[in-house]
C-alpha positions in Angstrom: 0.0 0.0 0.0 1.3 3.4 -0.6 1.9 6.6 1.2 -1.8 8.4 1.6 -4.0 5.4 0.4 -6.5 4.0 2.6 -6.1 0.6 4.2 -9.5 -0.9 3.6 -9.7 -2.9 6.8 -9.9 -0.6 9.1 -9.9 3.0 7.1 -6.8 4.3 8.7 -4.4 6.2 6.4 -0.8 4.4 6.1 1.2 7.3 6.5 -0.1 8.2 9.8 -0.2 4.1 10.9 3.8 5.5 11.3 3.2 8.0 13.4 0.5 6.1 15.7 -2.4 9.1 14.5 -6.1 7.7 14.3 -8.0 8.5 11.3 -11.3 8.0 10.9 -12.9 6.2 8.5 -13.7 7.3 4.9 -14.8 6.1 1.8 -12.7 9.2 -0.2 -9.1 10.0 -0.2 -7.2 11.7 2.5 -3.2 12.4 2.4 -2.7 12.7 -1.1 -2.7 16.1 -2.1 0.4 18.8 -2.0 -0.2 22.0 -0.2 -0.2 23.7 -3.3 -3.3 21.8 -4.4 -5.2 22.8 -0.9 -3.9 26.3 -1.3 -5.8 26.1 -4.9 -8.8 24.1 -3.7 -9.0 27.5 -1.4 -7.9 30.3 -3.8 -10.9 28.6 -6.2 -13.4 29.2 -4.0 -12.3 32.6 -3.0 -12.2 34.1 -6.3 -15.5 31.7 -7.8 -18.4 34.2 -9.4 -19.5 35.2 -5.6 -16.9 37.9 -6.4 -18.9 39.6 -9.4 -21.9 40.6 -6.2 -19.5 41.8 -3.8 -19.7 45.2 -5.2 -23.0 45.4 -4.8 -23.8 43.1 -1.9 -21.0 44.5 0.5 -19.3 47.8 -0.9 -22.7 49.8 -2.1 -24.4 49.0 2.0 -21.0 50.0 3.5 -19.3 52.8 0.7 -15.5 53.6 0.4 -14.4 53.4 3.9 -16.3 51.1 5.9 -16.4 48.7 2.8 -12.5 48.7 2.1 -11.8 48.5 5.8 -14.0 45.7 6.4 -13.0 43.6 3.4 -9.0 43.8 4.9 -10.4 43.9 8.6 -12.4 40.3 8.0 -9.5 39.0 5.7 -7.4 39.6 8.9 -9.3 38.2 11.6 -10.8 35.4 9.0 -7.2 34.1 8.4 -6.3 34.0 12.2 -9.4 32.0 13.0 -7.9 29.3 10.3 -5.3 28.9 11.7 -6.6 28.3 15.2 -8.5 25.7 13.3 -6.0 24.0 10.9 -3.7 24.0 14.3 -6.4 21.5 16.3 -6.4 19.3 13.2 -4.1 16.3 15.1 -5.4 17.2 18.4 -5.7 14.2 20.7 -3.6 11.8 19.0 -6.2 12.3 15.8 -6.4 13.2 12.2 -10.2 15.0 12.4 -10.6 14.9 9.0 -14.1 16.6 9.4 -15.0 19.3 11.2 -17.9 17.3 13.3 -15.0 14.9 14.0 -13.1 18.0 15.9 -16.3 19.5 17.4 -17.6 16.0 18.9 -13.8 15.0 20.2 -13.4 18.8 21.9 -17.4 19.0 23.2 -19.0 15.5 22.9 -22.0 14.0 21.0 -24.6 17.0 21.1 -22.0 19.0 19.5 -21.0 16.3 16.9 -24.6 16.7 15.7 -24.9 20.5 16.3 -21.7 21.0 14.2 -22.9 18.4 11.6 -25.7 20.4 10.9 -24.4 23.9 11.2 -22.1 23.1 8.1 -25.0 21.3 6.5 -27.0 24.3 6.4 -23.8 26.1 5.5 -22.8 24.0 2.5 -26.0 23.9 1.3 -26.9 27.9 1.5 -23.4 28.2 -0.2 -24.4 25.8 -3.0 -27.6 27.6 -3.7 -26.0 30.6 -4.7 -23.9 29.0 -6.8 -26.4 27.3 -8.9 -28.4 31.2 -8.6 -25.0 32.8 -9.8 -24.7 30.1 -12.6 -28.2 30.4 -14.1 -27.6 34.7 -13.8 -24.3 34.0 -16.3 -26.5 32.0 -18.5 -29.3 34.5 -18.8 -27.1 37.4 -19.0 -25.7 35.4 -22.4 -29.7 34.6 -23.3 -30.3 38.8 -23.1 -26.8 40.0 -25.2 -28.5 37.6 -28.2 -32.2 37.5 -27.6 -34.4 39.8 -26.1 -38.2 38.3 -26.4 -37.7 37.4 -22.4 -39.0 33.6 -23.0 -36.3 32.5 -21.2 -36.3 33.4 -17.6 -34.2 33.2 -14.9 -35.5 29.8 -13.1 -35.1 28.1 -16.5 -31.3 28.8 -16.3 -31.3 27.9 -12.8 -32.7 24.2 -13.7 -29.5 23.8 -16.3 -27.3 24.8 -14.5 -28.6 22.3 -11.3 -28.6 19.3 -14.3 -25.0 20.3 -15.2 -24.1 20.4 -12.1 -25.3 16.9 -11.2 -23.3 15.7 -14.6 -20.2 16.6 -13.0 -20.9 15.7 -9.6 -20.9 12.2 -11.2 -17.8 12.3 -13.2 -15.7 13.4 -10.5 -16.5 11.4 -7.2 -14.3 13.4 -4.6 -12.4 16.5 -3.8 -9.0 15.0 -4.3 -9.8 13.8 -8.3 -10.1 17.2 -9.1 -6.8 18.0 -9.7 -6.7 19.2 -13.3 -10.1 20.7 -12.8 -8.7 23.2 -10.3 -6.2 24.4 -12.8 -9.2 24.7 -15.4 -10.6 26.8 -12.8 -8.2 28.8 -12.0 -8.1 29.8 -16.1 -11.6 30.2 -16.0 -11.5 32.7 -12.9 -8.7 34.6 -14.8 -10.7 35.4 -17.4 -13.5 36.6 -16.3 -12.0 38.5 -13.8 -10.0 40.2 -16.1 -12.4 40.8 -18.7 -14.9 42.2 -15.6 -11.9 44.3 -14.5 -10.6 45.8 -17.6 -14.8 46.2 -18.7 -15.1 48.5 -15.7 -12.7 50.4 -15.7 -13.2 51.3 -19.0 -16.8 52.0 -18.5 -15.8 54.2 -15.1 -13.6 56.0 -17.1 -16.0 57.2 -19.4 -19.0 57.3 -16.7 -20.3 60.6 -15.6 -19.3 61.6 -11.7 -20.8 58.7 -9.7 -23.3 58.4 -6.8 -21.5 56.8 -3.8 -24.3 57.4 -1.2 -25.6 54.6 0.9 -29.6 53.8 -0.9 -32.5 52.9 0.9 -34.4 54.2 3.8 -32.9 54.6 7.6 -34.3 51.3 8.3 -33.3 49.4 5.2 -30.0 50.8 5.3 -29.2 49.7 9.4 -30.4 45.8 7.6 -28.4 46.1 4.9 -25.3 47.5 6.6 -25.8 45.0 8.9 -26.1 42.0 5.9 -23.2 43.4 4.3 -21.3 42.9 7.5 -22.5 39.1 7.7 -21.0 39.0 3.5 -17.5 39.9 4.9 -17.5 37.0 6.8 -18.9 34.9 4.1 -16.4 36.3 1.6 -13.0 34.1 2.5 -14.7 30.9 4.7 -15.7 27.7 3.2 -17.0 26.2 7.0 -15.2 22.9 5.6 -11.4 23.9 6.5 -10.7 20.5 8.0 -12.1 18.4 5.1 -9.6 20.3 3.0 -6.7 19.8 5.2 -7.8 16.1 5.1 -6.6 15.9 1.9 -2.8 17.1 2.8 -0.2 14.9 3.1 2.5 15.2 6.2 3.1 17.6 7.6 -0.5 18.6 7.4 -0.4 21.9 9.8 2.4 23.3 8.5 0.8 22.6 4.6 -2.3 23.2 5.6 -0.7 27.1 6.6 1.3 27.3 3.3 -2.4 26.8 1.7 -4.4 29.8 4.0 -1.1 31.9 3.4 -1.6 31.5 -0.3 -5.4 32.3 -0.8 -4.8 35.1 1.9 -2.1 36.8 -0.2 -2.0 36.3 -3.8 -5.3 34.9 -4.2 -7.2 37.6 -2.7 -5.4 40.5 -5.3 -7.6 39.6 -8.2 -10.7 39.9 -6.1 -9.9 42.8 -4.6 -9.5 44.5 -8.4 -12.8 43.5 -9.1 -14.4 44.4 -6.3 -13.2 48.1 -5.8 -13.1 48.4 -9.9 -16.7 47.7 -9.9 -17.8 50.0 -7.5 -15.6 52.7 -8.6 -17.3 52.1 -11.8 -21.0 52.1 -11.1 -21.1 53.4 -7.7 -24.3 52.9 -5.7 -26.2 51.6 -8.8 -23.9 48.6 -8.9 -25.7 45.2 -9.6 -25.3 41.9 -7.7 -23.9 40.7 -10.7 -21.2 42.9 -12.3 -21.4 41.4 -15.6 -24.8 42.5 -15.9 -23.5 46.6 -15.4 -20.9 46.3 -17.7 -20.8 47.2 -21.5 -18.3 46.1 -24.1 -18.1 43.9 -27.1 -20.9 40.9 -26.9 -18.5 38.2 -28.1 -16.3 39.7 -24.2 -19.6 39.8 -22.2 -20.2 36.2 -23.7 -16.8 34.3 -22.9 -16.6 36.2 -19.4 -20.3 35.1 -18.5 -19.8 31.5 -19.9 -16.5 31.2 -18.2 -18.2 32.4 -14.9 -20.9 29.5 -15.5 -18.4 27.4 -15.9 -16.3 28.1 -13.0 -19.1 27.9 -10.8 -20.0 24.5 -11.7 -16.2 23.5 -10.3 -16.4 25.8 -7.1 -20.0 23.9 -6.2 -18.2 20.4 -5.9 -15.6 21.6 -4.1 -18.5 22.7 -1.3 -20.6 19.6 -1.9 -17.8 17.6 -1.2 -18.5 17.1 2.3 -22.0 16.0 1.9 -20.6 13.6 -1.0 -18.4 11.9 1.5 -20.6 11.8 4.0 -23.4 9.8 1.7 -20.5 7.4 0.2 -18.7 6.8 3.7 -22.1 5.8 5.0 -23.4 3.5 2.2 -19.9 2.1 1.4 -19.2 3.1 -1.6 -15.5 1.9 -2.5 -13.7 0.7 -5.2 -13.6 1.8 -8.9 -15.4 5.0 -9.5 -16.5 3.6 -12.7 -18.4 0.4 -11.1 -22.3 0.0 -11.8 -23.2 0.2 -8.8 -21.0 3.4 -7.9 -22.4 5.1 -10.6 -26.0 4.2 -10.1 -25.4 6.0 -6.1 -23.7 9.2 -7.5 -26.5 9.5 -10.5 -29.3 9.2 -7.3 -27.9 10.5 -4.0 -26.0 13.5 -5.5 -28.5 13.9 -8.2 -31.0 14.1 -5.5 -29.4 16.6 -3.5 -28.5 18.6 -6.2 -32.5 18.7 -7.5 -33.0 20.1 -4.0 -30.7 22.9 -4.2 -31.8 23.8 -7.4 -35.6 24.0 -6.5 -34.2 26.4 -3.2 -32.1 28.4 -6.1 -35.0 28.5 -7.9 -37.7 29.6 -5.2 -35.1 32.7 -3.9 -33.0 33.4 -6.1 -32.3 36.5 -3.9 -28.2 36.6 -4.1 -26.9 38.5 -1.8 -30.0 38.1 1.0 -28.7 34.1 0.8 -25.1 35.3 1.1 -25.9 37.1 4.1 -28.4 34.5 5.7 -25.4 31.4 5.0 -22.6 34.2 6.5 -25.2 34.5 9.5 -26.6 31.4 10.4 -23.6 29.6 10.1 -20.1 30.4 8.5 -19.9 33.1 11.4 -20.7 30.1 14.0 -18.2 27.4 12.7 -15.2 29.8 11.8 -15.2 32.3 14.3 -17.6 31.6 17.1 -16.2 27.7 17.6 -12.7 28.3 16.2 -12.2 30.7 19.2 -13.5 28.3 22.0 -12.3 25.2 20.8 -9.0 26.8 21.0 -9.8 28.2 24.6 -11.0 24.4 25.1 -8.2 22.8 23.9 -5.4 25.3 25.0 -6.4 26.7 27.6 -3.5 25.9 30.9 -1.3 27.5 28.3 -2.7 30.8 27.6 -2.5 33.7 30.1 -5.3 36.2 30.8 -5.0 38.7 28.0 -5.1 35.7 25.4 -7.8 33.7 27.3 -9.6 37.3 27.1 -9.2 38.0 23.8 -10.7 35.0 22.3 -14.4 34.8 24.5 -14.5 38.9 23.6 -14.4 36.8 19.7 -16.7 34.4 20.8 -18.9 36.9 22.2 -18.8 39.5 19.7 -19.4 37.2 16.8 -22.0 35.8 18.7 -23.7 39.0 19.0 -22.5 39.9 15.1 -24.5 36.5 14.3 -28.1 36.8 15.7 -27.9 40.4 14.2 -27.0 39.6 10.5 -29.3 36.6 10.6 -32.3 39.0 11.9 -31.0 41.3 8.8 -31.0 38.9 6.0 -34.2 37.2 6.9 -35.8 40.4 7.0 -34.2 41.3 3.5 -35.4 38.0 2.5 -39.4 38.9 3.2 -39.3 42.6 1.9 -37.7 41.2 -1.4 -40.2 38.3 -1.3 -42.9 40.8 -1.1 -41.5 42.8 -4.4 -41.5 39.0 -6.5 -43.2 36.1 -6.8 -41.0 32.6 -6.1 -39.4 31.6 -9.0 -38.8 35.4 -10.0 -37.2 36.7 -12.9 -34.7 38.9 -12.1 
């Protein structure tokens, strides 16, 4: 057996049998990745299509200041929780290659369950808006060519869910991507660029912008507050430990080679488009920048179907952990290519999938499900139990001032959490009063 395959017997990893480290069972593979490949796992997801909203979800409820300080602020504070986190990956003795696994080791059952959850509801909010930003690229290709509005926004939705479920069953875990994550990264490139250099170009030749803050006093305290809950959302996954699972020895230090690479240069091209776009547009920016920008059709075209593409990638990378969970607990081993692996992945994952799609399709309310998954739980699993499983875990050898500063974490983002998702749910029902479910937007 080599280094990083799983022993079948008994699901421990042989690289770790050396060094006497349980691992848990798993039907997918774990130690077989380079740090690079984490560090572009991560970088994929930060810079997938969410970015092309984040001008108008975060920087027209904040403006100039609060919105560029925020962005840096929650990169900072984001990348410290991480590491808190990747540091408790061998803690006990044990490679937690989940993040349950960690939470029900540190607090016990309740919170095995409690975490479980959490990162369901994460992962699935998360997918949502993928397949929501997918079937906005394919529309916004359906309106530079036709214009008799047959087509509507739901319609896209469904294809991109079905093409979605397509690749869900060619690639059966987070490890077999590995081309598909350089694909992605080309993808990213390009319409980031083409967004970039499309903006600044139109911003250029704009008329003096309105950078005010819309909306009434009340909407705006929501919407600040729902912007704040998009920081958050902006640079966490919620599924740090199933992506350090995948790093060979030594997995901390790799695993801090990956966040210091999606902290650094992978954040640059997202920061261009995000301070590009509102430059541009100013308070009348959409929550999808492609659908502000003017240029050539055949440019518009190839940025919007690279984004539709790219967002297909990002989504397995945040299914994953519900794809392991359903092959890890029906046993699904051996070739991918068997029958009867197949037949699962065509109805488990084709099954969740539909259901993701139909919540896509009912609100397809962007940046309100942005704020809602950054609220309900992304704030919860990387800040809020980051800090106090740290305090749990470490706590004899911190003094006061370090023991202090991580409950005044816990608390505020406690606080920061019930707020935001009082925010995006009331955001949700003033937008659901303005459409109908399965709107066009």
């Amino acid at each position: 057996m080599e280094s990083g395959e799983l022993a079948a017997h008994d699901g421990r990893v042989h690289v770790e049998e050396q060094l006497d480290i349980e691992v848990p069972e798993t039907a997918h593979q774990i130690s077989s990745d380079s740090w690079l490949q984490a560090g572009f796992v991560l970088t994929t997801g930060l810079n997938s299509a969410f970015v092309l909203g984040y001008s108008g979800t975060i920087m027209v409820p904040l403006g100039w200041a609060p919105g560029g300080v925020g962005l840096l602020a929650a990169a900072a504070i984001s990348l410290y929780a991480n590491m808190l986190l990747a540091k408790l990956h061998l803690h006990g003795g044990k490679r937690h290659i989940r993040y349950r696994d960690l939470a029900g080791h540190i607090y016990g059952r309740r919170a095995y369950f409690l975490t479980w959850g959490l990162q369901y509801v994460n992962l699935f909010m998360i997918n949502a808006g993928f397949i929501i930003l997918g079937g906005c690229a394919l529309k916004a290709v359906y309106v530079l060519f036709q214009d008799d509005n047959t087509m509507k926004l739901p319609y896209f939705i469904a294809i991109t869910g079905f093409v979605c479920v397509m690749f869900a069953i060619g690639v059966p875990h987070l490890s077999a991507l590995r081309i598909w994550l350089g694909i992605s990264t080309l993808l990213s490139l390009v319409y980031l660029v083409i967004t970039f250099v499309l903006t600044i170009k139109d911003g250029i030749n704009a008329p003096p912008r309105d950078y005010s803050i819309p909306g009434t006093r009340t909407g705006k305290i929501f919407s600040t507050i729902g912007a704040c809950a998009n920081l958050v959302f902006v640079y966490n996954s919620g599924m740090l430990p199933e992506i350090q699972a995948t790093i060979r020895e030594p997995v901390v230090k790799n695993m801090l080679k990956a966040l210091y690479l999606q902290f650094t240069i992978g954040a640059i091209p997202m920061y261009a488009v995000i301070f590009a776009g509102y430059w541009a547009y100013g308070s009348s920016t959409s929550t999808y920048l492609l659908s502000s920008v003017s240029g050539p059709v055949w440019l518009k075209t190839v940025a919007n179907i690279t984004a539709f593409l790219q967002t297909v990638i990002s989504l397995h990378i945040f299914a994953s952990p519900m794809y392991e969970y359903m092959d890890t607990r029906c046993k699904i081993k051996g070739s991918d290519l068997k029958p009867k692996n197949l037949s699962f992945r065509i109805l488990f994952r084709g099954g969740y999938l539909a259901i993701n799609t139909l919540m896509a399709a009912l609100l397809p309310f962007l940046g309100d499900i942005q704020s809602l998954t950054g609220a309900i739980s992304t704030i919860p699993l990387t800040f809020i139990l980051a800090n106090h499983m740290y305090l749990m875990v470490k706590n004899n050898k911190l003094n006061s001032l370090q023991k202090s500063w991580h409950w005044l974490n816990v608390c505020f983002f406690g606080l920061m959490s019930v707020a935001a998702a009082v925010a995006a749910l009331w955001l949700i029902a003033v937008h659901s009063k303005d459409y109908n479910v399965f709107a066009d937007l």
